[in-house]
N, C-alpha and C positions, 0 to 999 in steps of 0.2 A: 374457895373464893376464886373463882374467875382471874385471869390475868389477861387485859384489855391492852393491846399493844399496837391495836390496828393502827396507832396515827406513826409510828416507827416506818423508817424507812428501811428497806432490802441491808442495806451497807451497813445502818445504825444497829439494825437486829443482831448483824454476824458478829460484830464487834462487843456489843452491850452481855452476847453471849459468854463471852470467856470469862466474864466478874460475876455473873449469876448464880454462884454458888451460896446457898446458907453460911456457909464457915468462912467466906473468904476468898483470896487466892491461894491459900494456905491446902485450902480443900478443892480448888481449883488443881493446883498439883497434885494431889492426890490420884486425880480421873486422868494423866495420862499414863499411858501403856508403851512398856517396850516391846517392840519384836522384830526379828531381823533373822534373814533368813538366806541361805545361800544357793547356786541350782551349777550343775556343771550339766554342758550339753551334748553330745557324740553326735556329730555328723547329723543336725539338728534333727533327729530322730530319736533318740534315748535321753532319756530326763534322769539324774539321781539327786534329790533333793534333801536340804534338811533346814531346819528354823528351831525359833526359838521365843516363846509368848512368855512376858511377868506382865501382870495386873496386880496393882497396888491391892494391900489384905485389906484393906476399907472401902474396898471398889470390887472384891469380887473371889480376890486372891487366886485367880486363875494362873498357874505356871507351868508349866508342860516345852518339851521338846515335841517334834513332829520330824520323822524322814520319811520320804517317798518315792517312789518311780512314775513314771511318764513315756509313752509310747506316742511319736506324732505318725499319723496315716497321710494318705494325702487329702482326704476330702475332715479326716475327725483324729482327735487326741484323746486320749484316755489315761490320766491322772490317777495315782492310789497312792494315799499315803496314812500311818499310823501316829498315835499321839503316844507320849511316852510322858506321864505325869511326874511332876518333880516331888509333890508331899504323894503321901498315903490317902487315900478316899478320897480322891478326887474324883468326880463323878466324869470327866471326858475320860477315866483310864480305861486303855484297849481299845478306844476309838477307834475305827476304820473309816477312811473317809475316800470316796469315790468320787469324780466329776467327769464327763462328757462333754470334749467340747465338738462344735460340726462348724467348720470354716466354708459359709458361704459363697465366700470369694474365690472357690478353688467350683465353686457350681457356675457358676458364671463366667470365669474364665474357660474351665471346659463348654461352654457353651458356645463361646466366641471362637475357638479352635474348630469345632465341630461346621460352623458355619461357614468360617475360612476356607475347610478341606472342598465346601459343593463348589 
């Protein structure tokens, strides 16, 4: 069955969102998630990080620790961290997880430098 909402407004939609649950708000609480997670930074180049993910067991029962390491370059950072699952057979256990970041704003600034010097 279709759900026709176009005559809702932006604000009416964000809002009308948080009671659209089948069960309730009862089931509403259900769908949030904790996570929280902490970073310590060395001479803003070294990253040692670690968190901490619970999703409610009728919403997914995702629970897991995560620590990681972090390298910042000057133009890119490079992120690696492992998931350390709280039950048994959880399917993220052993994850590795990788990210790349490339800071544009360090292209561009050397840019402006390099122009300065002619």
């Amino acid at each position: 069955m279709p759900n026709n909402n176009s005559s809702k407004s932006v604000i009416s939609s964000i809002f009308s969102s948080f009671g659209d649950a089948p069960g309730g708000l009862s089931e509403e609480l259900k769908e949030f998630t904790l996570s929280m997670g902490a970073e310590y930074l060395y001479r803003n180049q070294f990253a040692l990080r670690t968190g901490y993910f619970n999703e409610s067991q009728f919403k997914g029962n995702r629970k897991y620790f995560t620590v990681g390491v972090g390298v910042k370059l000057h133009m890119a950072s490079v992120d690696v961290s492992y998931v350390v699952p709280v039950e048994h057979n959880n399917p993220l256990a052993n994850t590795v997880r990788f990210s790349l970041l490339f800071n544009t704003d360090s292209f561009s600034k050397r840019k402006k430098d390099d122009v300065s010097k002619l």
